[in-house]
Residue frames as a rotation matrix with the C-alpha (Angstrom) as fourth column:
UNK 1
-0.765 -0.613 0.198 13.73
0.226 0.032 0.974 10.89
-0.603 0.790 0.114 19.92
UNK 2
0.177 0.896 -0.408 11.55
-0.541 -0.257 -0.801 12.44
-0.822 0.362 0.439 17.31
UNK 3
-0.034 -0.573 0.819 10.57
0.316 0.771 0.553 10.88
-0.948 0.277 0.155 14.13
UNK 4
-0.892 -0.375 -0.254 10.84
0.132 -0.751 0.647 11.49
-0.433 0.543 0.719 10.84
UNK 5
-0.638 0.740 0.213 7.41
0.484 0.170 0.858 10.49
0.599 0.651 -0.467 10.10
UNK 6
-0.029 0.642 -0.767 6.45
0.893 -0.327 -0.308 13.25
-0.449 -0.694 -0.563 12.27
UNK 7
-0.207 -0.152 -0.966 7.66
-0.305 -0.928 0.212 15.87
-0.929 0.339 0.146 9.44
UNK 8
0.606 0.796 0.004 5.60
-0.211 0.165 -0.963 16.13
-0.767 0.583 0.268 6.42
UNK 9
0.193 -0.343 -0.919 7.99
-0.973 0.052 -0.224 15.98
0.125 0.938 -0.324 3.55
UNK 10
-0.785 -0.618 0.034 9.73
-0.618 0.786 0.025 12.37
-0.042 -0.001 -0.999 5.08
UNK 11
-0.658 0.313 0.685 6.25
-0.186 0.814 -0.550 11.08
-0.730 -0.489 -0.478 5.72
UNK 12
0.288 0.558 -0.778 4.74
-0.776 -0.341 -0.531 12.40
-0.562 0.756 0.335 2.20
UNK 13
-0.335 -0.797 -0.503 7.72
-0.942 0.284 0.178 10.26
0.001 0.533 -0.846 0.99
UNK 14
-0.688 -0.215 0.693 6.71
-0.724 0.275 -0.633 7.40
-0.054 -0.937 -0.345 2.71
UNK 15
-0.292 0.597 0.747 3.44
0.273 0.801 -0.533 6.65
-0.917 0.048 -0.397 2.16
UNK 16
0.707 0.352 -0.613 3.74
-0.658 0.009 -0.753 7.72
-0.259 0.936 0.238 -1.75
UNK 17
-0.472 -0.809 -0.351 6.51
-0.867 0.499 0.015 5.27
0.162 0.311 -0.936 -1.80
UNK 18
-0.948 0.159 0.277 4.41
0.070 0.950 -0.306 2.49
-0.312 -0.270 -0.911 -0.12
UNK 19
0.449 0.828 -0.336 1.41
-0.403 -0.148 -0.903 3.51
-0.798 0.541 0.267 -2.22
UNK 20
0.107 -0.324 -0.940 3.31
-0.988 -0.142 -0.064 3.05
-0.113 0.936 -0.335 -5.34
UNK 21
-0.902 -0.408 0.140 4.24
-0.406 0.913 0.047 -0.79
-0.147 -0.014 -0.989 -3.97
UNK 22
-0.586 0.493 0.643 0.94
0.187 0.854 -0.485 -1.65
-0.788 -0.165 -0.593 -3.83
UNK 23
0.502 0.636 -0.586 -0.12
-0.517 -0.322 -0.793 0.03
-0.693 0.701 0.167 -7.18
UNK 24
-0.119 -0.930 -0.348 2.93
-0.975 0.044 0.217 -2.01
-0.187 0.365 -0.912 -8.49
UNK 25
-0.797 0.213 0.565 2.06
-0.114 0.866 -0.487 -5.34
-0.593 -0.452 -0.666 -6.91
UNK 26
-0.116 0.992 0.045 -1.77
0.065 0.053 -0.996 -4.63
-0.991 -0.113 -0.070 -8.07
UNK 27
0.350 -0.112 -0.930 -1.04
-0.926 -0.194 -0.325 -3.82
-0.144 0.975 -0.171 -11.73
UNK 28
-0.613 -0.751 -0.245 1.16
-0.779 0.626 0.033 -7.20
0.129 0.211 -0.969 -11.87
UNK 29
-0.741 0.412 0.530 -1.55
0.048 0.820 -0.570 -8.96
-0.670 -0.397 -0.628 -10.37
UNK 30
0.230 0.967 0.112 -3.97
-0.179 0.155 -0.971 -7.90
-0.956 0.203 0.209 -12.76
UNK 31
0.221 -0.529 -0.819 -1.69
-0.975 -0.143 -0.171 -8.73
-0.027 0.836 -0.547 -15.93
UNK 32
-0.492 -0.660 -0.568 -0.39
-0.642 0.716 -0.275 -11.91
0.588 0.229 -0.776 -14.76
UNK 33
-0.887 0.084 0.455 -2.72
-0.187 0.834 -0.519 -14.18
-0.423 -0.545 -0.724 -12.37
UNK 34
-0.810 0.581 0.080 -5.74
0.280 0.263 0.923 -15.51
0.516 0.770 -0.376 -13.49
UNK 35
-0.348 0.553 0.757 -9.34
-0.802 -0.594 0.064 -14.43
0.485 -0.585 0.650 -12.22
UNK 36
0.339 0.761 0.554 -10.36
-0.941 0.286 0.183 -16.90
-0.019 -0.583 0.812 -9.54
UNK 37
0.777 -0.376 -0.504 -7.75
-0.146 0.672 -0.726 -19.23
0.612 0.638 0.468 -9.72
UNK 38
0.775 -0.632 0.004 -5.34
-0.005 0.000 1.000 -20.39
-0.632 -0.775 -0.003 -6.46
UNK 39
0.401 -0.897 -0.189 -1.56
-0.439 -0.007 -0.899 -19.88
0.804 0.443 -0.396 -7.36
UNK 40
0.880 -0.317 -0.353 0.08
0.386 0.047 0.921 -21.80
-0.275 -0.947 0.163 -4.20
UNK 41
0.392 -0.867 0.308 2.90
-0.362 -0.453 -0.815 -20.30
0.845 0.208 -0.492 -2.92
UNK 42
-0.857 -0.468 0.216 3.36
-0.469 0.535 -0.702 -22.23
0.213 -0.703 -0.678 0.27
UNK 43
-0.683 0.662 -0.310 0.59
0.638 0.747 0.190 -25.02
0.357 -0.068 -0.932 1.72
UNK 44
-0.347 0.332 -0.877 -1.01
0.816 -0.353 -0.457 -22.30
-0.461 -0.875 -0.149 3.86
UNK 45
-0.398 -0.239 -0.886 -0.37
-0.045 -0.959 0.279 -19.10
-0.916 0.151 0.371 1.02
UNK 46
-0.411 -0.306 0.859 -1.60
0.700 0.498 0.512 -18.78
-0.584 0.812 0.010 -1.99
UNK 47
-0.850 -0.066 -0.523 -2.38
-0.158 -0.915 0.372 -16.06
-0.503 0.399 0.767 -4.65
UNK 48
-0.655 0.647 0.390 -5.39
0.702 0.712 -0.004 -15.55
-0.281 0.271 -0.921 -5.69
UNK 49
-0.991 -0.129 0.033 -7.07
0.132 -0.938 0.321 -12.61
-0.011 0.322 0.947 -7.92
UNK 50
0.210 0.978 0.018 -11.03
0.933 -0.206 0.294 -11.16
0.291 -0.045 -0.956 -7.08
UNK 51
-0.684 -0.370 0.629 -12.39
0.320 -0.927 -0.197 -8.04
0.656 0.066 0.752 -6.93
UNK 52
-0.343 0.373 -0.862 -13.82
0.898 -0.140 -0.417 -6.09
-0.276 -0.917 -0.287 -3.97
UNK 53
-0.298 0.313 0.902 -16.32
0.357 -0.840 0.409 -3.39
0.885 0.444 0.138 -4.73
UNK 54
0.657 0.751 0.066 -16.92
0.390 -0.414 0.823 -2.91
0.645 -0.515 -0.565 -1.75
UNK 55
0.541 -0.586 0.603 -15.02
-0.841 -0.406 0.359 -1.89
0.034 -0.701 -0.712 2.05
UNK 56
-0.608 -0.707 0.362 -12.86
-0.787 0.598 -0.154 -4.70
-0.108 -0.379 -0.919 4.05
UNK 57
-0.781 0.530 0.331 -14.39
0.500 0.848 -0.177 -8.33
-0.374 0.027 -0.927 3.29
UNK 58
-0.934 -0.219 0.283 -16.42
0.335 -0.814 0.475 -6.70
0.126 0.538 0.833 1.10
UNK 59
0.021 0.759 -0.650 -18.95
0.727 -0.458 -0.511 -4.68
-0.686 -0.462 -0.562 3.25
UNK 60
0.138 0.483 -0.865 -20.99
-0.234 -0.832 -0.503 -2.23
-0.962 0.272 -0.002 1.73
UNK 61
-0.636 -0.331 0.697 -20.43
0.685 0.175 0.707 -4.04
-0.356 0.927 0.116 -1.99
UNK 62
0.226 0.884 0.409 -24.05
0.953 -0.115 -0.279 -2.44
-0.200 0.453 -0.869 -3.07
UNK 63
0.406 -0.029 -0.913 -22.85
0.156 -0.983 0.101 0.83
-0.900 -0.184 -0.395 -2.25
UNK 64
0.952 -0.093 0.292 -22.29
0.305 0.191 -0.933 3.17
0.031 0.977 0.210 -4.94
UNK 65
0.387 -0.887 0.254 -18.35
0.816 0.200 -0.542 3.35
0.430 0.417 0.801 -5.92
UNK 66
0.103 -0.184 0.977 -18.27
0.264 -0.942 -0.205 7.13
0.959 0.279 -0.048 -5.01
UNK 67
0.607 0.745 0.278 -19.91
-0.238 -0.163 0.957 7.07
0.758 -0.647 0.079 -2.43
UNK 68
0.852 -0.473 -0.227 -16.97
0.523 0.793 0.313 4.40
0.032 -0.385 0.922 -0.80
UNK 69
0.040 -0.956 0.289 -14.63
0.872 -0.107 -0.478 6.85
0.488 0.271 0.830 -2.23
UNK 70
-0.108 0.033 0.994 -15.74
-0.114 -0.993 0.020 9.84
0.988 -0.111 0.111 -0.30
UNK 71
0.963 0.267 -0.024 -16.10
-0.141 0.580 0.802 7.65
0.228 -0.769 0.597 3.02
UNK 72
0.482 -0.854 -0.198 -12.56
0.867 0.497 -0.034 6.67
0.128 -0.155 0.980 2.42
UNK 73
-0.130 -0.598 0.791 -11.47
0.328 -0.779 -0.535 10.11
0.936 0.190 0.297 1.86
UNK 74
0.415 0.001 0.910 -12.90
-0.756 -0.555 0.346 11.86
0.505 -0.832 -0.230 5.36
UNK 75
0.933 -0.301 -0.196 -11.40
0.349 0.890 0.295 8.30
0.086 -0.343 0.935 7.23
UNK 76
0.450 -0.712 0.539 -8.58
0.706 -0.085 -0.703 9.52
0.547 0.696 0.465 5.22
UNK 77
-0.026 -0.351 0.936 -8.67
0.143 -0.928 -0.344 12.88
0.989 0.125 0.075 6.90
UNK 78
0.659 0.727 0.193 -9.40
-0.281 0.000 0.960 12.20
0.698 -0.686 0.204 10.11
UNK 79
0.713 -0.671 -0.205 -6.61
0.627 0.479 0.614 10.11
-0.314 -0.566 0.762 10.43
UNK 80
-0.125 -0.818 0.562 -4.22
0.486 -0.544 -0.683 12.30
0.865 0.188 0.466 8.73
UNK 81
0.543 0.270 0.795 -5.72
-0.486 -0.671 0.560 14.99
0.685 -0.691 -0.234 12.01
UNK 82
0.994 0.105 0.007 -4.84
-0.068 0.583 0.810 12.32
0.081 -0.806 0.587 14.34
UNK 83
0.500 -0.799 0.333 -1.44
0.866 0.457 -0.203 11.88
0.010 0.390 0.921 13.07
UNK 84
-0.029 -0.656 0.754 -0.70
0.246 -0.736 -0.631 15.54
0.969 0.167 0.182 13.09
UNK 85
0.735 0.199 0.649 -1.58
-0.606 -0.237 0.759 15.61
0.305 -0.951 -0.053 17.03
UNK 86
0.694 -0.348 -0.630 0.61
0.428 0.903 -0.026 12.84
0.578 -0.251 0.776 17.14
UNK 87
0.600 -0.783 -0.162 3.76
-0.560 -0.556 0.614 13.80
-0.571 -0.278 -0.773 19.56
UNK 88
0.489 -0.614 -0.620 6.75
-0.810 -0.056 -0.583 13.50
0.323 0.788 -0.525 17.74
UNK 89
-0.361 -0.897 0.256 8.23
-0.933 0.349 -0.093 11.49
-0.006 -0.272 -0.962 19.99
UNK 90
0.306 0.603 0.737 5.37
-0.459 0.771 -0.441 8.33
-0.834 -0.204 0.513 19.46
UNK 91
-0.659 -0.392 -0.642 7.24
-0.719 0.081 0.690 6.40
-0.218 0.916 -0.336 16.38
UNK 92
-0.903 0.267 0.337 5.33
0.321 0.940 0.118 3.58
-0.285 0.215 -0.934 16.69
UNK 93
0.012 0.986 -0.166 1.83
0.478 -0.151 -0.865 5.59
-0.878 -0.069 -0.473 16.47
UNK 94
0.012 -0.217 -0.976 3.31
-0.445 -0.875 0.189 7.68
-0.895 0.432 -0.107 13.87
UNK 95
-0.720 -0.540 -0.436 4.14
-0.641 0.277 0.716 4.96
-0.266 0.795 -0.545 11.52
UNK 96
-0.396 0.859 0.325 0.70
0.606 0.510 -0.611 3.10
-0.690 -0.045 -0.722 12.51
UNK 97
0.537 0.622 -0.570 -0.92
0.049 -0.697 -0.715 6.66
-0.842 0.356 -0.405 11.15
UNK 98
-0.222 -0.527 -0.820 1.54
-0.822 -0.351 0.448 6.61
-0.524 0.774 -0.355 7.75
UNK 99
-0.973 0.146 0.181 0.46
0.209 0.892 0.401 2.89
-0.103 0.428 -0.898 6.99
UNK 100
-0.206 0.971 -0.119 -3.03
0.436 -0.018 -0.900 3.58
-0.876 -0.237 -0.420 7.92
UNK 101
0.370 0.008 -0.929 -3.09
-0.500 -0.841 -0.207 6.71
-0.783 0.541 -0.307 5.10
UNK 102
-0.725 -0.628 -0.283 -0.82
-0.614 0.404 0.678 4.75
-0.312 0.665 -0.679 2.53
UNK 103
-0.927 0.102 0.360 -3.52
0.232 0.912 0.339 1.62
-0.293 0.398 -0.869 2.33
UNK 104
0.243 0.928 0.281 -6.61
0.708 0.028 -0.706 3.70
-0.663 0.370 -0.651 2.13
UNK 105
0.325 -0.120 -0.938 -5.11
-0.724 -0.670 -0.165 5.84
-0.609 0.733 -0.305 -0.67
UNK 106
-0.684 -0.716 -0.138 -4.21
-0.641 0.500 0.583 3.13
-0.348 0.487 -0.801 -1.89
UNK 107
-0.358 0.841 0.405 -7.73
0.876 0.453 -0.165 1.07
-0.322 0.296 -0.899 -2.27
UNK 108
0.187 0.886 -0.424 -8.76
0.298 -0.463 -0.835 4.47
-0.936 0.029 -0.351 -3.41
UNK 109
-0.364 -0.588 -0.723 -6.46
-0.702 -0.337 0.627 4.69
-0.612 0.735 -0.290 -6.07
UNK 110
-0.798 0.320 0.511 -7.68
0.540 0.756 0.369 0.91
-0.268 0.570 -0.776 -7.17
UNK 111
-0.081 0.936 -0.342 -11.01
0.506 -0.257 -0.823 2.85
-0.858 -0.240 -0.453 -7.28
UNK 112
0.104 -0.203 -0.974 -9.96
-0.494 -0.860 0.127 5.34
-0.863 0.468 -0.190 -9.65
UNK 113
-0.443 -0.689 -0.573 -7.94
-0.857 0.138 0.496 2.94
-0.263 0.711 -0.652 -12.11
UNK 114
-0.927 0.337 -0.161 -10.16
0.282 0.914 0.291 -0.70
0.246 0.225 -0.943 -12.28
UNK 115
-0.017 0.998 -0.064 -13.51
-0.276 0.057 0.959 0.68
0.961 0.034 0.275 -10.91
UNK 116
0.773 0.539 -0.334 -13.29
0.026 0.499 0.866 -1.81
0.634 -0.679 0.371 -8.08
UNK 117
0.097 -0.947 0.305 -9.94
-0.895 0.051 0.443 -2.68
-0.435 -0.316 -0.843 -5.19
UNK 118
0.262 -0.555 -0.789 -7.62
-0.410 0.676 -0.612 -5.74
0.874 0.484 -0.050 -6.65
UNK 119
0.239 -0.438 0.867 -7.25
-0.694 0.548 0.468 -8.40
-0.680 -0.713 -0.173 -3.87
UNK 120
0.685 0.000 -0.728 -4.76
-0.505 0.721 -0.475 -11.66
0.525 0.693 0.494 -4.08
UNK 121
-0.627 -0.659 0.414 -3.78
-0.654 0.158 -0.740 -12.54
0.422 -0.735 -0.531 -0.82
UNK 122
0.434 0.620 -0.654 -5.30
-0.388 0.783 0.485 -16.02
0.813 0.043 0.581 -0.03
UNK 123
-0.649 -0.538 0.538 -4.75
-0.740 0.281 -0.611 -17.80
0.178 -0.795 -0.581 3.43
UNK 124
0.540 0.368 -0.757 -5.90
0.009 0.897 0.442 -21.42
0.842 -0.245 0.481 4.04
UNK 125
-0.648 -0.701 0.298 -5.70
-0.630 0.272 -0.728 -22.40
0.429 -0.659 -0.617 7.57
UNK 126
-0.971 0.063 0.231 -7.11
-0.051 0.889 -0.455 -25.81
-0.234 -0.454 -0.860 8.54
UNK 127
-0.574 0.653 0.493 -9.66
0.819 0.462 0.341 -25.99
-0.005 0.600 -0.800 5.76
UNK 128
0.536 0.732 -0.420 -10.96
0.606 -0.680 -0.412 -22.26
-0.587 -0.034 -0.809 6.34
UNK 129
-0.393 -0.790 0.472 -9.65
0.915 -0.387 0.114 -19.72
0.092 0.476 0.874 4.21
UNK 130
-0.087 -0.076 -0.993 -9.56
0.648 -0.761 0.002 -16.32
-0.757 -0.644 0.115 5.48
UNK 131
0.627 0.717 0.305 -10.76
0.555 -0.136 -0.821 -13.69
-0.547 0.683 -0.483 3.47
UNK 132
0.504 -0.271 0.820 -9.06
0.819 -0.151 -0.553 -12.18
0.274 0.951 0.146 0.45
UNK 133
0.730 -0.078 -0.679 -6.78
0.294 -0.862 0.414 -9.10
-0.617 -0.502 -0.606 0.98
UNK 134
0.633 -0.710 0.308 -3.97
0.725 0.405 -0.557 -7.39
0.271 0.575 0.772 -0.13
UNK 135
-0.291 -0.944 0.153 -1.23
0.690 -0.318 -0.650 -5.02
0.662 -0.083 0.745 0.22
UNK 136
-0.512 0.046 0.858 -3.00
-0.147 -0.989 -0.035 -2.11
0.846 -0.144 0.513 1.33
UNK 137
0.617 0.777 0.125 -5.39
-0.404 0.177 0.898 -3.84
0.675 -0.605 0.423 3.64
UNK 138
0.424 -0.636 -0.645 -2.05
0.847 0.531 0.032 -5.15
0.322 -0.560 0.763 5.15
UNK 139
-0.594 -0.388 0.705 -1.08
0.299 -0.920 -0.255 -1.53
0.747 0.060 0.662 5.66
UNK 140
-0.265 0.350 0.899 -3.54
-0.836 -0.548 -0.033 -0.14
0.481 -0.760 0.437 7.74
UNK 141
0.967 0.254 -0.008 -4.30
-0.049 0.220 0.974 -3.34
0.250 -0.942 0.225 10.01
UNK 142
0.393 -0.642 -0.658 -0.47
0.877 0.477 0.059 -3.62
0.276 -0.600 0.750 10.96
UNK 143
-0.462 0.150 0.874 -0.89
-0.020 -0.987 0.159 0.65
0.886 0.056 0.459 10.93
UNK 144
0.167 0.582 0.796 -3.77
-0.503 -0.644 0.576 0.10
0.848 -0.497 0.185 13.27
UNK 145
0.880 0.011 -0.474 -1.97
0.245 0.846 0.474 -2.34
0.406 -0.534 0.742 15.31
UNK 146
-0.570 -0.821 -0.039 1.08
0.621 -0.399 -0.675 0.05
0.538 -0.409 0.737 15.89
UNK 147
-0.474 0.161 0.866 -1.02
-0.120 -0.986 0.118 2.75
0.873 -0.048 0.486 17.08
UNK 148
0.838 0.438 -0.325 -2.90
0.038 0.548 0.836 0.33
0.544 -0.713 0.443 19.43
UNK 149
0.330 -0.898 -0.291 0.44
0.827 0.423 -0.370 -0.85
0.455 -0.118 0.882 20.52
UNK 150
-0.696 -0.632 0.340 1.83
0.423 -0.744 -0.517 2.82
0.580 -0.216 0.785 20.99
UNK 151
-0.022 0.531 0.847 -1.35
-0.710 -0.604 0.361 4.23
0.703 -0.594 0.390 22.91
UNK 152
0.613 0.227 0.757 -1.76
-0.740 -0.171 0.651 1.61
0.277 -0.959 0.063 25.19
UNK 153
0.858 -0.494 -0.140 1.39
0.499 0.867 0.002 -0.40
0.121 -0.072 0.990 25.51
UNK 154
-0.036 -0.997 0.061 4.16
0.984 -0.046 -0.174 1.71
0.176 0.054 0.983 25.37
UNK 155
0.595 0.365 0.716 2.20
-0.117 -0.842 0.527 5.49
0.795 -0.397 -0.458 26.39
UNK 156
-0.692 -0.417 -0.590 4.33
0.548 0.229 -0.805 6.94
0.471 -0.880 0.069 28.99
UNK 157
-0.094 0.694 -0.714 2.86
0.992 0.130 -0.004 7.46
0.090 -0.709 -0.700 32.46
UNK 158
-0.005 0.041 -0.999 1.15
0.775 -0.631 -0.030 10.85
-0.632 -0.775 -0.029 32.50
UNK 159
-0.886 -0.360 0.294 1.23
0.430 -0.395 0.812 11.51
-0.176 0.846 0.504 29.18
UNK 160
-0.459 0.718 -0.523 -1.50
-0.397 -0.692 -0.602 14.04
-0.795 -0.069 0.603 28.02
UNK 161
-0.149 0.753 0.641 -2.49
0.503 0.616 -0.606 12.67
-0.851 0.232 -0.470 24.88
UNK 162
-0.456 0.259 0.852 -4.21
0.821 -0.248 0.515 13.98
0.344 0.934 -0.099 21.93
């Protein structure tokens, strides 16, 4: 079965639709939560607004801004390459490589519009609390966890590959 996020227009849709959620979300968060301040939302969850100048957990903070944004961009392209090798018939890799694209256009977009990315995803588990994140960064690791998933879990036998 092919998918649709193997033809450019459905997957353009796609991840400018999940781009937009997390420019939504990220605007709302920066209007309404305070800076540095837990909202709970369950014992474990809780909202919480800071800013990341830098990559994931914010490596490279020092770095300048551009710089981060032209790093993200060839990342950017690379995967998009990968994704067009993709066979049509890999949905799960396909949709790994549309999330993947969606969250780092998305932290680059924060890049553009605040300077810095908008995190407010807060996880407390047994007194540790996992580091800050948010929408987009939830995009490309459950992105790079489909593609995992589709190359070596579900690859059929004999396939050829990229």
């Amino acid at each position: 079965m092919t998918s649709p996020l193997s033809r450019p227009l459905p997957a353009a849709v796609f991840v400018i639709v999940a781009i937009l959620i997390d420019a939504i979300i990220k605007y709302a968060v920066e209007i309404y939560l305070p800076f540095h301040r837990t909202i709970g939302v369950l014992p474990f969850l809780g909202l919480f607004k800071t800013y990341n100048p830098g990559i994931a957990f914010s490596l490279l903070s020092d770095t300048n801004g551009w710089a981060l944004v032209g790093m993200r961009l060839v990342i950017v392209a690379v995967v998009i390459y990968l994704w067009r090798k993709t066979e049509p018939g890999q949905t799960w890799a396909l949709l790994g490589f549309a999330l993947v694209v969606a969250g780092a256009l998305g932290n680059i977009l924060d890049h553009f519009i605040y300077g810095h990315v908008v995190d407010y995803i807060r996880f407390d588990i047994g007194g540790r609390t996992f580091p800050i994140f948010n929408l987009a960064d939830s995009y490309i690791t459950v992105g790079a966890v489909l593609i995992f998933v589709q190359e070596f879990l579900f690859k059929s036998p004999g396939s050829g590959g990229r």
